[in-house]
N, C-alpha and C positions, 0 to 999 in steps of 0.2 A: 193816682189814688182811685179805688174804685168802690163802689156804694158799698157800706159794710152791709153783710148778713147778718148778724143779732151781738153788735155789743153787749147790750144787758141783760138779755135773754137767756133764758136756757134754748137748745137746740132740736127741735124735734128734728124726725126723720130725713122730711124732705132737705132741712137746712144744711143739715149731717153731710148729706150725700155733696151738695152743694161744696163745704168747705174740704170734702175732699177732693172733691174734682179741681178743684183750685188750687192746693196743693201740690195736687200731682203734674199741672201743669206747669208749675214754676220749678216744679224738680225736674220736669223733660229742658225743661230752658239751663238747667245747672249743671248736665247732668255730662257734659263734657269737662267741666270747668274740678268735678266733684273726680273725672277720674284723672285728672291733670295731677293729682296731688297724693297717688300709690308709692307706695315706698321705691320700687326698682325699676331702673330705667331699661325697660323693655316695651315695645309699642303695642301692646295689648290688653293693657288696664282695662279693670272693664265695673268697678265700683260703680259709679256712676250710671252705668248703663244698664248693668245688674239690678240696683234702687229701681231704676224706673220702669220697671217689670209693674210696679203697682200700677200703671196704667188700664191692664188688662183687668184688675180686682174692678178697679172704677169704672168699666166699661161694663160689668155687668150690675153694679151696683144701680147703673143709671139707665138699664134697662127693665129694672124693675115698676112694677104697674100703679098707679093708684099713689097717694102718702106711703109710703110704706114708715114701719116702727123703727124706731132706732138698733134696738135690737136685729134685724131681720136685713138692716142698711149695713151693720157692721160686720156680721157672719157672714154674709154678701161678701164685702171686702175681703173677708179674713178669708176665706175659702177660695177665689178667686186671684190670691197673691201667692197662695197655696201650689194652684195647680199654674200661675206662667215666672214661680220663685226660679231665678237664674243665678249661679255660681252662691259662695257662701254668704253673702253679703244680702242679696234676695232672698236665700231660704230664714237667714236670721229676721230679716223684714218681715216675711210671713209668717213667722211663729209670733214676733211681738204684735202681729196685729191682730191673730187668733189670742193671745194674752190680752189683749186692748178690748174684744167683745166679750170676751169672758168675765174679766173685771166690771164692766160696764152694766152687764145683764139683761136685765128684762127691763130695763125701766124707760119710762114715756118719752121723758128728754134727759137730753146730756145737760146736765148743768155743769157747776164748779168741782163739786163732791164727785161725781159719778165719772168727771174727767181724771179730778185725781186718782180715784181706786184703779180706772182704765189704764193708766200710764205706768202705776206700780204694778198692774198684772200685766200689762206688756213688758219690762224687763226682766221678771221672772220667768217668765214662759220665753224670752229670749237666751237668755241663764242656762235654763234646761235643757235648750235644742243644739247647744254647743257641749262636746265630752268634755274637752279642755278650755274650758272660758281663760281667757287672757283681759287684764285686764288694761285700757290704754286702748279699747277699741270700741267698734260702736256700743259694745252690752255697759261699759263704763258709762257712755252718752247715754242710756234709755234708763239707765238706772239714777244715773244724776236729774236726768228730768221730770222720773216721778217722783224722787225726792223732795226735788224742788215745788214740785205739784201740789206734796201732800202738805207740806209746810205752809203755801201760799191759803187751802184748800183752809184748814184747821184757824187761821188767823179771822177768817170770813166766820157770821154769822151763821147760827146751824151749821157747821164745817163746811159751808159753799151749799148747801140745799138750796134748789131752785134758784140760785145767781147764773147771773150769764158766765160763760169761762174762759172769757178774757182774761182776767185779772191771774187765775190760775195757768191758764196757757203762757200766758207772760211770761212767769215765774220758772215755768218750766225750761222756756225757750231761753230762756238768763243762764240757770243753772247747764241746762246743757252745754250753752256755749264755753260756758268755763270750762266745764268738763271736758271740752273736745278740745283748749287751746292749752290742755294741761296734758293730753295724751303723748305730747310730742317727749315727753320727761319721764314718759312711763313706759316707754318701749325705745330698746338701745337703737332700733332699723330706723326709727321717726324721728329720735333724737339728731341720728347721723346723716341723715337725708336733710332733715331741715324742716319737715312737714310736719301737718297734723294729721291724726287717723281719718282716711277719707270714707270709712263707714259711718263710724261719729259725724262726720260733715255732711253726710246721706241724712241722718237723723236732724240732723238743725236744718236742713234747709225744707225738710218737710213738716217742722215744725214751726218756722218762720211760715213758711206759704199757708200752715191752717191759720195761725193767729191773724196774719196778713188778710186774709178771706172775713174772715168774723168780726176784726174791728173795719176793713177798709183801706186802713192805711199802707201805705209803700212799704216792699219786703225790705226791713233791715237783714243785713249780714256782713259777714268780714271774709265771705270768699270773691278769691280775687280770680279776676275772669281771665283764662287762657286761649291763646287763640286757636287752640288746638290740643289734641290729648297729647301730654308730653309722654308719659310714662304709664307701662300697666303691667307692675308686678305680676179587613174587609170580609165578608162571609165568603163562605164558599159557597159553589156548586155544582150539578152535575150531575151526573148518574151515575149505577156500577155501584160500590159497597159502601158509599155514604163516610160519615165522619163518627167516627170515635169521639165522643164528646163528650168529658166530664169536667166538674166544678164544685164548688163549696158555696154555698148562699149561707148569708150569716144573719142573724136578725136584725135589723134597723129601727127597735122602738118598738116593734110588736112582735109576736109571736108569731112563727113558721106553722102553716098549716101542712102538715105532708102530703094529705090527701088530696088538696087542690095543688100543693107542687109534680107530684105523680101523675095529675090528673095534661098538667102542663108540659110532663116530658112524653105523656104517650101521642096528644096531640099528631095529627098530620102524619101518621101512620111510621113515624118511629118505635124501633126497637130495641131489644135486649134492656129493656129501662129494668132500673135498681135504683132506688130511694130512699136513705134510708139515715136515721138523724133523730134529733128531738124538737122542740121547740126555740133553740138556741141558736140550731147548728143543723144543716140537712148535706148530705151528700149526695148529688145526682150521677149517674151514668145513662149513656142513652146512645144507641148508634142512628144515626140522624143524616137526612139527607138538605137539610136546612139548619146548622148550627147556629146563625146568628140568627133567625129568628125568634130558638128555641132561648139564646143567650138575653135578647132584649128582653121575652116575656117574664124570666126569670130574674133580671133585675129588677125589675118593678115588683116583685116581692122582699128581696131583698139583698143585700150587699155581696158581689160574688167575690170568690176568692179563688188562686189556685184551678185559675181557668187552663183545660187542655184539650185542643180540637186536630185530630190527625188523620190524613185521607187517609182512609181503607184502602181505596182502589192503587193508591202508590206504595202503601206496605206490600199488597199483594203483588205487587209488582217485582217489589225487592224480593218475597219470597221465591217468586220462580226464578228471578236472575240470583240470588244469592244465599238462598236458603236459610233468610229470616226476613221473615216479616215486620220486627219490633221496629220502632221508630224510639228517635229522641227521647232520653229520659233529660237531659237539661237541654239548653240551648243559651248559646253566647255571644252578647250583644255590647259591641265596643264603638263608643264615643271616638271618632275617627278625622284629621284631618288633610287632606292633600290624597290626589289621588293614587300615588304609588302607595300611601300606609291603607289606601282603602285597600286594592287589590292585596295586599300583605294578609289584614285579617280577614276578609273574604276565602282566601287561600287555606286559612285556618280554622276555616268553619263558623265564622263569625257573621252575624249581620252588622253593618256598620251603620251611625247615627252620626249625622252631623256636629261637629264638638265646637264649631264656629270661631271666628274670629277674635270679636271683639265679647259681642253679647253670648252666655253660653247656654245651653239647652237646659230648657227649665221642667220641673220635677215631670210636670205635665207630658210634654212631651216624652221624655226618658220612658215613664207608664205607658203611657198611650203603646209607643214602640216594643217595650219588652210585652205587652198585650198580642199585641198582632202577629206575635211566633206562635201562638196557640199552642204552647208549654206550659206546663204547669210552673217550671223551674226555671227561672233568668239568672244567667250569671251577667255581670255588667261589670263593663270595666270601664270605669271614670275615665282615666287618663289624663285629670286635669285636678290639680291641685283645688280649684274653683268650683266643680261640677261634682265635687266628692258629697259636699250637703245634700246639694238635688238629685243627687241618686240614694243618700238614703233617705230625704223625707219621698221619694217615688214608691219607696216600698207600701205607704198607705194610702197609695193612689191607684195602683194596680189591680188587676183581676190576680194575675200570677204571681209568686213569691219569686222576690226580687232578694236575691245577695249580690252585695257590692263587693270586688274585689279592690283593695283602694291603691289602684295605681295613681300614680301622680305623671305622670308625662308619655309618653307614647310609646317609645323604648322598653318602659315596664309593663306596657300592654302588650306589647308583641310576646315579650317572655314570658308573660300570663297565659297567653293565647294558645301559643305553642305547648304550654302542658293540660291544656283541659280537654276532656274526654267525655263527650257527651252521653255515654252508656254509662259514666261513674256516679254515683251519688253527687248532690250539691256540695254536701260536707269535705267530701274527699277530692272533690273540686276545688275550694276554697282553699282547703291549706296548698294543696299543690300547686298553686297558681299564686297564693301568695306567697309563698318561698323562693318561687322562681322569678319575681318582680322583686321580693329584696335582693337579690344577689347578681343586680343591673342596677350601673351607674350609666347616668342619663346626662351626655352633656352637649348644650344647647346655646348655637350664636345666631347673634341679631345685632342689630344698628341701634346703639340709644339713642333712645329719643330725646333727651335732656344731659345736661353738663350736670353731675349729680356725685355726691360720694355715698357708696351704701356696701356694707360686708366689709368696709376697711378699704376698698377699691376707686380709685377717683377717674373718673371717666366725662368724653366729653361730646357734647351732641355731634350727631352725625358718624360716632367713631365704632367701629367693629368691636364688641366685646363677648366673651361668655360666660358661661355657668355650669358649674357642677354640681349637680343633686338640686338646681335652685335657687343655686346663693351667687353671685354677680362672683366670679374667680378671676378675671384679669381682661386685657385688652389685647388687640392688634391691629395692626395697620390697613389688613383686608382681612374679610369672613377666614382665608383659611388659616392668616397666620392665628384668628383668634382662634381657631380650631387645634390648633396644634400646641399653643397656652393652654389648652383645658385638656387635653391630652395629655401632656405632660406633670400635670397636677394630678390626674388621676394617679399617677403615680404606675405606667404599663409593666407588666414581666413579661417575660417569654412564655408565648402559650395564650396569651392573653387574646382573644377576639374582641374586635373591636369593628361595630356595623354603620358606615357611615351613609346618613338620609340626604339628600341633597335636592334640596329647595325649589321651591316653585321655579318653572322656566330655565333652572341651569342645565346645559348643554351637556353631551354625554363625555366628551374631553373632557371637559372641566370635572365633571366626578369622578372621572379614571386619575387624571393630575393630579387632584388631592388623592386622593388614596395609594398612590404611588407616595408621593412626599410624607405619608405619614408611614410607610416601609421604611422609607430611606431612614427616618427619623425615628425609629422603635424598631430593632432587630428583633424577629423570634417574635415580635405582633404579627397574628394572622389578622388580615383587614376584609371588609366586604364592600361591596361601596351600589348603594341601589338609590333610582329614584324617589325619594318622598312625597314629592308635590308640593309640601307644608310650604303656605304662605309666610312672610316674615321671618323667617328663620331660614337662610342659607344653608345650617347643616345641621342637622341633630345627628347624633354618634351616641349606641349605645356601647360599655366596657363590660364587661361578663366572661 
């Protein structure tokens, strides 16, 4: 038990910051235990791990100066989970907690009332950041807990004004738990696994740790602790012809002056400058021997957008070797893991991002990356069913406009990759690259990590199993017999190709042997068989 922070109270700023840091701490302590309990037995759950991205939100909140307001604590937060929001589970986190400041507002402390409106505008603004909300997952949990909120809120005096928000935090944390031990009845995958939704159990246990921080008392909960994750479903410079540098600055609160913008891009003896806009919206052009200096100066007027920075001296280059000059109108940035799929889309004119293991690359970074092509236009290929959120909330992180092509696995990235065409429009990029990711079947073995039944499939720790498009399709004795079970299910004809990725550290026999064994075993299959690198996965095999 530790000294509570303000049973009775309502919570100003400082206390605010306080009962979050406390929470976030006992979620880093759960945060194994939170992805132990994913629907599908593959070792790379990453729930749990994903949640606790709000670490980085509270890292800046609590680097703020002085008391600060509650208001200014919470945006803090809410923007801060924004840009380190990892896989879908963190981008939903960071939109309910931008819902949680918005609801809250302006006002001096958090009481009972202010926490209730908070909690109901956090599962709205979670509602909204998902296209197809399902319900049986964490948005059921944020929504049962401001329910529970508002009820507790409305029973109090002045509907909770100026009470401390224990009493309502309570009620919340009740209601949620119901709601999260009811998920398991409302989704057939949780029902058949035996779990509860471990988003929702992301949501209780950080709402247990703020209650926990504000009265004092020891975290109650009903997650049971695992002793391991079972399951997881720069500027340039130089001399010579400077850089081609244009951009969008967008107004942020006040109005664009053009003639101190203009006055900004002729600065330090740049040239060809054209500026030209209103008070909303300005467009810059500028050939510049210092782009990022000219970039800083102009952010601090206002929000850039649709940033593009291209050596001169290397266009000119190409014109005498090849009789153009034009550079890049898109450029294509793929979430990548294992070093043969890097070299793959490297090969394809891709820059590749790290798509990680366990924790996946959060919106932030995805920005930050399609930033530094100095393109106006980012194509980005997810590759991960998980990272598909945080690449598109990256789109309002970014200087450049970001489209997402929504592959879900690596296999559909590569067939993405192979049709895009950096001289084509974005638009005529996107459909083409999405056509060529539908029309590849992606099937993927690993070792479960749990004795578990899920997709109808009963499987048991330690045992070779795979997936097709996703869904656990069957078992075998070694990675390749399970390879040749998901093979088989795809259902091969003659003609058919079929490209097999093979796993971190396997030896170059062993990927020639299986790819011989799946000739033998599919006449009139043409086979490929190349290193992957990809950790925990033995073999991914694209069908197309």
């Amino acid at each position: 038990m530790t000294a509570p922070i303000a049973t009775e109270d309502a919570l100003d700023g400082s206390a605010l910051r306080q009962v979050f840091a406390a929470a976030s701490a006992h979620l880093r302590a759960c945060a194994k235990d939170v992805d132990a309990i994913n629907v599908y037995p593959v070792p790379d759950g990453d729930t749990g791990s994903n949640i606790c991205t709000l670490r980085e939100a509270i890292e800046r909140a609590l680097a703020l100066d002085g008391p600060p307001a509650v208001a200014v604590v919470l945006s803090t937060i809410a923007r801060g989970a924004l840009y380190g929001a990892r896989g879908n589970s963190g981008v939903i986190l960071s939109q309910a907690l931008r819902g949680f400041a918005a609801g809250v507002g302006e006002r001096d402390r958090l009481d009972g009332h202010a926490l209730a409106d908070g909690l109901v505008d956090a599962a709205a603004r979670a509602y909204r950041a998902v296209s197809d909300p399902q319900e049986g997952t964490m948005l059921t949990v944020l929504r049962a807990a401001g329910e529970g909120a508002r009820q507790a809120a409305e029973a109090l005096p002045e509907g909770g004004r100026g009470t401390g928000c224990a009493r309502v935090l309570g009620s919340a944390v009740v209601a949620a738990e119901r709601a999260e031990a009811a998920t398991i009845e409302q989704l057939p995958a949780l029902r058949e696994a035996g779990v509860t939704d471990a988003g929702g159990e992301g949501v209780c246990v950080i709402l247990r740790g703020l209650l926990a921080a504000i009265t004092g008392a020891p975290v109650a909960g009903h997650l049971k602790p695992a002793d391991r994750p079972i399951v997881h479903s720069a500027g340039h410079g130089g001399d010579g012809f400077g850089f081609c540098t244009e951009f969008l600055i967008e107004a942020d609160g006040r109005a664009l002056d053009l003639e101190s913008i203009r006055g900004l891009a002729e600065a330090g003896g740049n040239r060809s400058v054209v500026v030209v806009g209103d008070p909303d919206l300005v467009r810059v052009h500028v050939h510049s021997l210092a782009p990022q200096a000219l970039l800083d100066a102009a952010e601090a007027v206002g929000r850039l957008a649709r940033v593009k920075v291209e050596d001169m001296s290397a266009q000119n280059a190409r014109f005498r070797e090849g009789g153009s000059g034009a550079g890049v109108k898109v450029a294509l940035l793929a979430m990548s893991r294992g070093d043969g799929f890097d070299e793959i889309f490297e090969s394809l004119g891709a820059t590749v991002s790290d798509l990680g293991v366990i924790e996946k690359p959060p919106a932030g970074q995805i920005a930050d990356t399609a930033d530094s092509l100095r393109v106006a236009d980012v194509v980005v290929l997810a590759n991960h069913k998980n990272v598909l959120l945080a690449a598109e909330q990256a789109k309002a992180l970014a200087r450049c406009t970001i489209h997402v092509v929504p592959t879900t696995s690596l296999p559909q990235g590569i067939a993405a990759a192979m049709a895009f065409d950096s001289e084509d429009s974005p638009t005529a990029n996107i459909e083409a690259m999405a056509a060529a990711a539908d029309a590849v079947m992606t099937i993927e073995v690993t070792i479960a990590g749990a004795t578990r039944t899920s997709d109808g499939v009963s499987v048991k720790k330690g045992e070779a199993i795979v997936l097709v498009n996703g869904k656990l399709a069957g078992t075998g004795t070694t990675p390749g017999e399970a390879l040749l079970e998901g093979l088989r299910q795809a259902g091969l004809r003659r003609g058919t190709l079929v490209t097999i990725f093979a796993g971190e550290g396997a030896p170059e026999h062993e990927r020639l042997s299986i790819a011989d064994r799946v000739r033998q075993h599919h006449a009139g299959v043409e086979v490929e068989s190349l290193p992957g690198g990809q950790p925990l996965y033995p073999y991914i095999a694209s069908v197309e």
